[in-house]
C-alpha positions in Angstrom: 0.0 0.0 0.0 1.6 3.3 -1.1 1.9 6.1 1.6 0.7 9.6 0.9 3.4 10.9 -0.3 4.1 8.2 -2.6 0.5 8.7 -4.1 1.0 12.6 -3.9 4.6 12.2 -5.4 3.4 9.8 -8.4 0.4 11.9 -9.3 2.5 14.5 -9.8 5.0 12.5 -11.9 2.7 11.1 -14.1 1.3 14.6 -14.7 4.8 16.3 -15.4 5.6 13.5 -17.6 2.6 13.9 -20.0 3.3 17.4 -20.2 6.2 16.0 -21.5 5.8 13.6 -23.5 2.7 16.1 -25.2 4.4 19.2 -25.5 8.4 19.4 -25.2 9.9 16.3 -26.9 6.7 15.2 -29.4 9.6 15.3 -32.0 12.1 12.5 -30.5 9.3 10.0 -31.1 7.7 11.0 -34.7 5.1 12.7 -33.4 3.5 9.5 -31.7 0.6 9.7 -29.4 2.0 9.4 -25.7 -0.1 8.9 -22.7 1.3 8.1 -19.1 -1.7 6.0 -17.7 0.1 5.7 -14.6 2.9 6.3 -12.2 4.3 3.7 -9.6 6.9 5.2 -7.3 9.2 3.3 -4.9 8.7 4.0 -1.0 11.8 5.9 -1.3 11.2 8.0 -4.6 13.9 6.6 -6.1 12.5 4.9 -8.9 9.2 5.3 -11.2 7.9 2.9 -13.1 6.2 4.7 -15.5 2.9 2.8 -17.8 2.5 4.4 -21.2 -0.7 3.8 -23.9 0.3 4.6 -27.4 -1.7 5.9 -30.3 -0.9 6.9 -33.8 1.8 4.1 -34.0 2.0 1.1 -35.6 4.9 -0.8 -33.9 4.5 0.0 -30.5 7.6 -2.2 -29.0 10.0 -0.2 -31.1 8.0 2.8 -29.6 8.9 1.7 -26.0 12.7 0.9 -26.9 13.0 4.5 -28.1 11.4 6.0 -25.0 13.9 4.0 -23.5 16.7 4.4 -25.2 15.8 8.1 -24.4 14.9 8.0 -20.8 18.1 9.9 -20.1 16.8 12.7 -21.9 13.2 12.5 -20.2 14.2 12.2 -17.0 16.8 15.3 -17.7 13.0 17.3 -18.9 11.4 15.8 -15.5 14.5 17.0 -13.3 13.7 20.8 -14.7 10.5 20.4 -13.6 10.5 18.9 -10.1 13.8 20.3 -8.8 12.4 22.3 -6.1 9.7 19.5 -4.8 12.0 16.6 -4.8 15.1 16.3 -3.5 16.5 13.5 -6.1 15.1 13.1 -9.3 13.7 9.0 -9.5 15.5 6.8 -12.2 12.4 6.0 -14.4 11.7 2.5 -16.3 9.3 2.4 -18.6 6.7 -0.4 -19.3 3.7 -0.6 -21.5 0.1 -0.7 -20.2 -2.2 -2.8 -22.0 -5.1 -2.7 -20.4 -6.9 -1.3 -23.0 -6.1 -4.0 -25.2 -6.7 -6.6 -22.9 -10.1 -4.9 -22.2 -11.0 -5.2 -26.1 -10.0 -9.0 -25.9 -12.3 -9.5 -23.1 -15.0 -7.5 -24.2 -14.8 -9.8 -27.5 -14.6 -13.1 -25.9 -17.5 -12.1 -23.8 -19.2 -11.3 -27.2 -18.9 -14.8 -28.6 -20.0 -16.8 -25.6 -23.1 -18.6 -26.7 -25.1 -18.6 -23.2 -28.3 -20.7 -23.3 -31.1 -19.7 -21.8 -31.4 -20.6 -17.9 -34.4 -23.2 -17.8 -37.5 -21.9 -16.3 -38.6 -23.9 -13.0 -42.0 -24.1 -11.7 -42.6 -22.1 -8.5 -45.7 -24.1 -7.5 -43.2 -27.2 -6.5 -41.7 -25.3 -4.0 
């Protein structure tokens, strides 16, 4: 269970970080949809793990290698933005959330269920 300040601390995160993503370094990632869906932060605030959604890409693993590969540089953006709330700035690692996909693969194996009909009882036996 995450403290309050961890829950404060990730909050903010996750909202510094889709600024981020959105507005300062679109470019680095071919103008990609980014969304940070959430933010999970060590008791310590050392390390993020950070879950992204993607839109407007086709190969979305390659996405996540090049966020990655460029974490460096994000986490430089995140340190200019959080340098008077927090005293170190957390290593982030960055994972994919697929919720949303595994949302659509539920919803469509829900969909072709074939559920007969409960059979009707009498309710003069009882």
């Amino acid at each position: 269970m995450e403290s309050k300040r961890q829950q404060k601390v990730s909050r903010q995160l996750q909202k510094d970080l889709s600024e981020i993503f959105q507005r300062e370094v679109p470019h680095l990632f071919n103008g990609a949809f980014i969304t940070v869906t959430s933010v999970r932060i060590s008791p310590d605030l050392s390390v993020a793990r950070v879950y992204l959604s993607f839109l407007a890409t086709k190969n979305k693993q390659v996405l996540l290698e090049s966020i990655q590969e460029k974490g460096k540089i994000i986490r430089q953006h995140l340190g200019e933005r959080v340098r008077h709330q927090l005293r170190i700035v957390p290593d982030l690692s960055f994972f994919m959330d697929d919720t949303a996909e595994y949302a659509d693969k539920m919803d469509k194996l829900f969909a072709g269920l074939d559920i007969p009909p409960a059979p009707e009882e009498d309710e003069d036996e009882e």
